[in-house]
C-alpha positions as CSV (number, residue, x, y, z in Angstrom):
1,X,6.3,-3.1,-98.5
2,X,9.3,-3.8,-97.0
3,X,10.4,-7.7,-96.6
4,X,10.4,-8.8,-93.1
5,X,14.1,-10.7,-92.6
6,X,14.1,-13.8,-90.3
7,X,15.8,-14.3,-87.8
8,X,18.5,-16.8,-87.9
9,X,18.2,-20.1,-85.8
10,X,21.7,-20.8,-86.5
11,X,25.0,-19.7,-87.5
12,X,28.2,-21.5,-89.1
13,X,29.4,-22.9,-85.2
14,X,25.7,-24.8,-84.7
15,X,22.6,-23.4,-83.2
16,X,22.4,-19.8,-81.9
17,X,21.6,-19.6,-77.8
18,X,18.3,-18.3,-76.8
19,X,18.5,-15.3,-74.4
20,X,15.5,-15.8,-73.1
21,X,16.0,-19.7,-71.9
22,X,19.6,-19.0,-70.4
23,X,21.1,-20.9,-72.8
24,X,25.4,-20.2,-73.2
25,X,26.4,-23.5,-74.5
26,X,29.6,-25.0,-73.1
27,X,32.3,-25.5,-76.1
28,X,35.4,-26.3,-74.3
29,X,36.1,-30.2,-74.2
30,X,38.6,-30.0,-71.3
31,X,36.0,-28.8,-69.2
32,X,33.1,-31.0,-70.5
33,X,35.8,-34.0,-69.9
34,X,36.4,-32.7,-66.4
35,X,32.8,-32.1,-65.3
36,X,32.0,-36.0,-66.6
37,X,35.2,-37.5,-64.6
38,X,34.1,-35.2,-61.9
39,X,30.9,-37.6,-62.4
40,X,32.4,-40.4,-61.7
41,X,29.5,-41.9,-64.3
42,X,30.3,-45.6,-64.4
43,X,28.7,-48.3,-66.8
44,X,25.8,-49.3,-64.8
45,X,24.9,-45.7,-64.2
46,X,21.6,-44.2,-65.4
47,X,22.5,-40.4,-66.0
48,X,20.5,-37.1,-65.9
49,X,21.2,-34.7,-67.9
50,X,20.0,-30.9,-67.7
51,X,19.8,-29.2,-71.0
52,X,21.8,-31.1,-72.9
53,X,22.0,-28.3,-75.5
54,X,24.1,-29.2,-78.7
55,X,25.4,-32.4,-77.0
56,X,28.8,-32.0,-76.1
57,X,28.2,-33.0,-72.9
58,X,25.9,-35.4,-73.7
59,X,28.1,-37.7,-76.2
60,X,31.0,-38.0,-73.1
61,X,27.7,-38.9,-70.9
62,X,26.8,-41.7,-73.1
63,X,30.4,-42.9,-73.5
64,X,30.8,-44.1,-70.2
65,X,27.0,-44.7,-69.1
66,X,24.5,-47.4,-69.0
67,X,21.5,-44.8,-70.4
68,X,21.3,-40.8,-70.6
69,X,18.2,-39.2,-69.7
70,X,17.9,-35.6,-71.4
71,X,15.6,-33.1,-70.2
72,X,14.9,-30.6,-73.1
73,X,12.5,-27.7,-73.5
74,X,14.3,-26.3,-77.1
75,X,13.1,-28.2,-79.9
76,X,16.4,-27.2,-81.3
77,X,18.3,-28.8,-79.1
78,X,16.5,-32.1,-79.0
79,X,17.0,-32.0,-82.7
80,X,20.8,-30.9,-82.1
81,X,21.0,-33.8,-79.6
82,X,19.2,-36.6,-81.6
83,X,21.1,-35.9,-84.9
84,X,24.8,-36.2,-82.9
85,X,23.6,-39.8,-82.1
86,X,21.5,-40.6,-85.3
87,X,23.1,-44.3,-86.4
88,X,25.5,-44.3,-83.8
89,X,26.2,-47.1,-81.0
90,X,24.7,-44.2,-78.6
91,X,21.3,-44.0,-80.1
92,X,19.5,-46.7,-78.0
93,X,21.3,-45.3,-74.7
94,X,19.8,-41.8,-75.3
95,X,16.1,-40.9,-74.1
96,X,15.1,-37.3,-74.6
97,X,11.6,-36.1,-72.2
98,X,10.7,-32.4,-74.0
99,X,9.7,-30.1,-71.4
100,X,10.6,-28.0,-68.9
101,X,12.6,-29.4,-66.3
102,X,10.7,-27.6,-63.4
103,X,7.6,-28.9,-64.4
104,X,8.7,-32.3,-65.6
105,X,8.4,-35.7,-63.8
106,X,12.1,-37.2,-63.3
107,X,12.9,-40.4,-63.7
108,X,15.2,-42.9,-61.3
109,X,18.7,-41.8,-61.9
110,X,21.9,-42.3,-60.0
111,X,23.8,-39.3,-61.3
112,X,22.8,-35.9,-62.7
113,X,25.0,-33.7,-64.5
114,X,24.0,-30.1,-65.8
115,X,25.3,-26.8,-67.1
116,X,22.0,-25.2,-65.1
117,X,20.6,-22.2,-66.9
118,X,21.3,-19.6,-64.2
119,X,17.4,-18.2,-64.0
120,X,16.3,-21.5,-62.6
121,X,19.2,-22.5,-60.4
122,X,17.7,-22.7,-56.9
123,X,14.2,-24.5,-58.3
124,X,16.7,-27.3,-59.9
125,X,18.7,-27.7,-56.4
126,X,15.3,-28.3,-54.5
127,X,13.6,-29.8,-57.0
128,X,16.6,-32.2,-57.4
129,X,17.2,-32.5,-53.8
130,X,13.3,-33.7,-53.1
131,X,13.6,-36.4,-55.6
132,X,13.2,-39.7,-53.9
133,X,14.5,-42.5,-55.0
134,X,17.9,-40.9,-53.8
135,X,20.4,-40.3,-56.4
136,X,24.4,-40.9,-56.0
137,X,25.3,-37.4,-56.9
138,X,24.8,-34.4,-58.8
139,X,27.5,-32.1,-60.4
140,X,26.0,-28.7,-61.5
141,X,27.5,-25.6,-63.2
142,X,25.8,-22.7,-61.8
143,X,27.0,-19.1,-61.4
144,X,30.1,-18.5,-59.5
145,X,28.3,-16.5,-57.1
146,X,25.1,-19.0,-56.5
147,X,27.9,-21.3,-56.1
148,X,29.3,-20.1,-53.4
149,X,26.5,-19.1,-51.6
150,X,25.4,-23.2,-52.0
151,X,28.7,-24.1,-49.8
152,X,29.3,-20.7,-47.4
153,X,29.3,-21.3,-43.7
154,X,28.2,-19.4,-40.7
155,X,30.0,-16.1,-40.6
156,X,30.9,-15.9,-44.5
157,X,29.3,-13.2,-46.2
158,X,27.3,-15.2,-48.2
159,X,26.0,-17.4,-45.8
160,X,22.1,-17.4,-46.3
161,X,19.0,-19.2,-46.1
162,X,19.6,-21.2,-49.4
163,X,23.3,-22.6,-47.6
164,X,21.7,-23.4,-45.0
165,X,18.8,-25.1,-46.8
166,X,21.0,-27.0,-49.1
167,X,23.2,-28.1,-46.3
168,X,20.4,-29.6,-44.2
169,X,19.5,-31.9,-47.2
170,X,22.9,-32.5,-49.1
171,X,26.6,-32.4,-48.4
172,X,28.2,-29.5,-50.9
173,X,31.6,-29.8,-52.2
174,X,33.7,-27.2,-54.7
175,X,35.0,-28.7,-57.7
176,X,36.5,-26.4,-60.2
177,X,35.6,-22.2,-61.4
178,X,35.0,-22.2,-65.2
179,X,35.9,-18.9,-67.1
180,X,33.6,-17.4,-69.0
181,X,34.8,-17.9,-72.6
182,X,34.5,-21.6,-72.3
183,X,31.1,-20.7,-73.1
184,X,29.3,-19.3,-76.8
185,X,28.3,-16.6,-76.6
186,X,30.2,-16.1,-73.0
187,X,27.9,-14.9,-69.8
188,X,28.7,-11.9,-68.3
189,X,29.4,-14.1,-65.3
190,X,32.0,-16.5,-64.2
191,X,31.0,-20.3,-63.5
192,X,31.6,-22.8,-61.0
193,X,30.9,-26.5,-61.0
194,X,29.7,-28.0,-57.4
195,X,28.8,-31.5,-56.2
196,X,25.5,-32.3,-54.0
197,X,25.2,-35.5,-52.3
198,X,22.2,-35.9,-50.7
199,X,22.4,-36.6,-47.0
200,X,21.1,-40.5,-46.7
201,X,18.9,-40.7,-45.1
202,X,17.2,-37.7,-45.5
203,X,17.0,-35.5,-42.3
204,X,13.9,-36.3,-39.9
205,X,12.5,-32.9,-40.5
206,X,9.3,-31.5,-42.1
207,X,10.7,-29.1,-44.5
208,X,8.3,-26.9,-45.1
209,X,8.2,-26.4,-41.3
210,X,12.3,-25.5,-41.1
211,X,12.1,-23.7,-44.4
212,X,9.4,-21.3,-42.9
213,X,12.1,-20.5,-39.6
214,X,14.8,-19.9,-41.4
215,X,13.2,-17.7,-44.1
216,X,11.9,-15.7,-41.0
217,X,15.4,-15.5,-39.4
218,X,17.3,-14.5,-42.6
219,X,14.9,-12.0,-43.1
220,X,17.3,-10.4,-41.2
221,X,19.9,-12.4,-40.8
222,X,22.4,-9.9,-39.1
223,X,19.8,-9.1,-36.0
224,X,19.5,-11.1,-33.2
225,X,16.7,-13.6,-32.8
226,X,14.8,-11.7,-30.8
227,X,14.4,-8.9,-32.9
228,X,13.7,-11.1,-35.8
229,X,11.2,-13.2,-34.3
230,X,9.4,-10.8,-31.9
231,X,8.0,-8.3,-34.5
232,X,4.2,-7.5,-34.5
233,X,3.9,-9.2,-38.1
234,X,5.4,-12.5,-37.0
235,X,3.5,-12.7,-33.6
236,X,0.1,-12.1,-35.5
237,X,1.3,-14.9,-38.1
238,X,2.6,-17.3,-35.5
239,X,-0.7,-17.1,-33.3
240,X,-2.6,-17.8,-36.5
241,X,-0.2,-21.0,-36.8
242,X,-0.7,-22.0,-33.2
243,X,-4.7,-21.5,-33.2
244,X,-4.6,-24.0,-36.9
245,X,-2.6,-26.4,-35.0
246,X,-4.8,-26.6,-32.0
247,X,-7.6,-27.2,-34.4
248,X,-6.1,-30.2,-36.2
249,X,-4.9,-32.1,-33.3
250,X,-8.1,-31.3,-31.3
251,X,-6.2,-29.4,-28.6
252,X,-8.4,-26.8,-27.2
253,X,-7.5,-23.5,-27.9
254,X,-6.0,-21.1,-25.8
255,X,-4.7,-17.5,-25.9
256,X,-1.3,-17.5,-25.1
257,X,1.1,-14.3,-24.8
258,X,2.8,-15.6,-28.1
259,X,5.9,-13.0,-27.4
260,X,6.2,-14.3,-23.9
261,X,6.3,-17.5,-25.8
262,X,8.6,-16.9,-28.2
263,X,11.2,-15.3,-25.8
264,X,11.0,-18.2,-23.3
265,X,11.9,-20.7,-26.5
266,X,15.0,-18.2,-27.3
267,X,15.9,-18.1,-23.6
268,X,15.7,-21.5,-23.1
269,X,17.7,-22.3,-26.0
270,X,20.1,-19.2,-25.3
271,X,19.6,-17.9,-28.8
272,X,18.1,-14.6,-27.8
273,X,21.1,-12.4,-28.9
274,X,22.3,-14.9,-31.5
275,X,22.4,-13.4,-35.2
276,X,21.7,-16.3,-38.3
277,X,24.6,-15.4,-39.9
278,X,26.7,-16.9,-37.3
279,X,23.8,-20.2,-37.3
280,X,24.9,-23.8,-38.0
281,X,22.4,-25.8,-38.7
282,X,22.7,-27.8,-35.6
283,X,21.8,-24.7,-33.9
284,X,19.0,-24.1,-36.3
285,X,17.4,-27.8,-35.7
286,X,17.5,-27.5,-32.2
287,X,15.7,-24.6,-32.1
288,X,12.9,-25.5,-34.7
289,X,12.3,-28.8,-31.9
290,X,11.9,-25.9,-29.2
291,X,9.2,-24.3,-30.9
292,X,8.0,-26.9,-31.9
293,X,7.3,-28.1,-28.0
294,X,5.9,-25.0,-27.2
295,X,3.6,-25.6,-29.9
296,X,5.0,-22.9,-32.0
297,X,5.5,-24.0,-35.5
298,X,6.4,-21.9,-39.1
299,X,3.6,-23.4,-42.0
């Protein structure tokens, strides 16, 4: 019987990167050194890190910081991590929480910095983004493309519900593109490194309510509001909306034209022709607090 051969975990330039978990581990130190300053990380700083894979980034971290928190779901990594600052001044600075990041309770933090594995890049944002207390700032690597679509305005091609979205809640700055052979084994993608502030305080808005009208309006986001909003499939949905909301606030319940409705909102607003690509999101909260007068409302 032939012998099976095992795979190996690691080769002679550290652990090998797991497909399968996104993992391309940053090996340039310029860039790791750049993405810290970017940071700002000062010594009273608490510090999130993302995957902290083999550490590189994570050593700089704890050079400058008060503590690094490392969020981990490799075992390989954790041991990677915790061997780089095994009898080192860094040792009681570093705590590790195994698990996935998505699933994971976060700590306090005032600064996060990640090289984001690209399959989970808009959970992290929001999932970052809804963490109260605030945080200072985060600087992310994602893929160049996710990147820009995190920062394009009205009229930019890439322009979509997740800009708008991230815009409402943080303020997104460009910092630097990263090729991809900083990286082993390189992505087939290049890299950019972005900045989110969160917007303090928050915007007064129920989220799930402004996420569910601009989801419907970038459904097709180069038709005019009217078309998107007046389809047979989104009246039926919005009179089931308006009916729940009757019943929880003890309105009774009426039977209104919800299309004569909906047009009056757009009308009044003067949004009927207007297209969500061309959106800001002032436009987009004034609207929602039209609809949401005529009792019209997206969860």
């Amino acid at each position: 019987m032939p012998k099976v051969r095992k795979q190996r975990s690691v080769t002679a330039t550290g652990p090998i990167a797991d497909k399968s978990k996104g993992q391309h581990f940053l090996k340039n130190p310029l860039v790791v050194k750049g993405i810290v300053d970017r940071a700002a990380v000062t010594t009273t700083d608490t510090v999130l890190e993302i995957g902290p894979g083999t550490g590189n980034m994570t050593v700089k971290l704890l050079e400058r910081a008060k503590k690094v928190i490392a969020v981990e779901v490799d075992p390989r990594m954790i041991a990677e991590v915790t061997k780089r600052v095994q009898g080192t001044e860094f040792q009681r600075k570093l705590s590790i929480i195994r698990g996935d990041v998505i699933r994971s309770a976060l700590p306090f933090f005032d600064v996060c910095v990640a090289n984001v594995p690209y399959n989970i890049s808009s959970a992290i944002v929001f999932k970052l983004l809804a963490h109260r207390p605030l945080f200072r700032c985060a600087v992310l690597m994602f893929q160049e493309e996710f990147a820009l679509r995190l920062a394009a305005k009205p009229g930019d091609d890439l322009y979509c519900r997740l800009s708008v979205n991230t815009q409402l809640l943080a303020r997104v700055t460009q910092l630097m593109k990263v090729g991809r052979n900083n990286f082993r084994p390189p992505p087939k993608v290049e890299s950019r490194v972005v900045r989110l502030e969160p917007r303090n305080p928050p915007p007064p808005v129920n989220f799930v309510e402004w996420d569910g009208l601009v989801r419907l309006a970038f459904n097709r986001k180069n038709k005019t509001l009217r078309a998107a909003f007046t389809t047979s499939k989104v009246l039926s949905m919005l009179a089931e909306n308006y009916k729940t909301w009757c019943s929880l606030n003890g309105v009774a319940t009426e039977e209104p034209d919800m299309k004569a409705v909906v047009e009056g909102v757009l009308a009044e607003t003067g949004t009927s022709d207007t297209r969500a690509s061309k959106m800001t999101i002032d436009d987009f909260l004034g609207l929602l607090s039209a609809f949401n007068k005529a009792r019209v409302h997206f969860s």
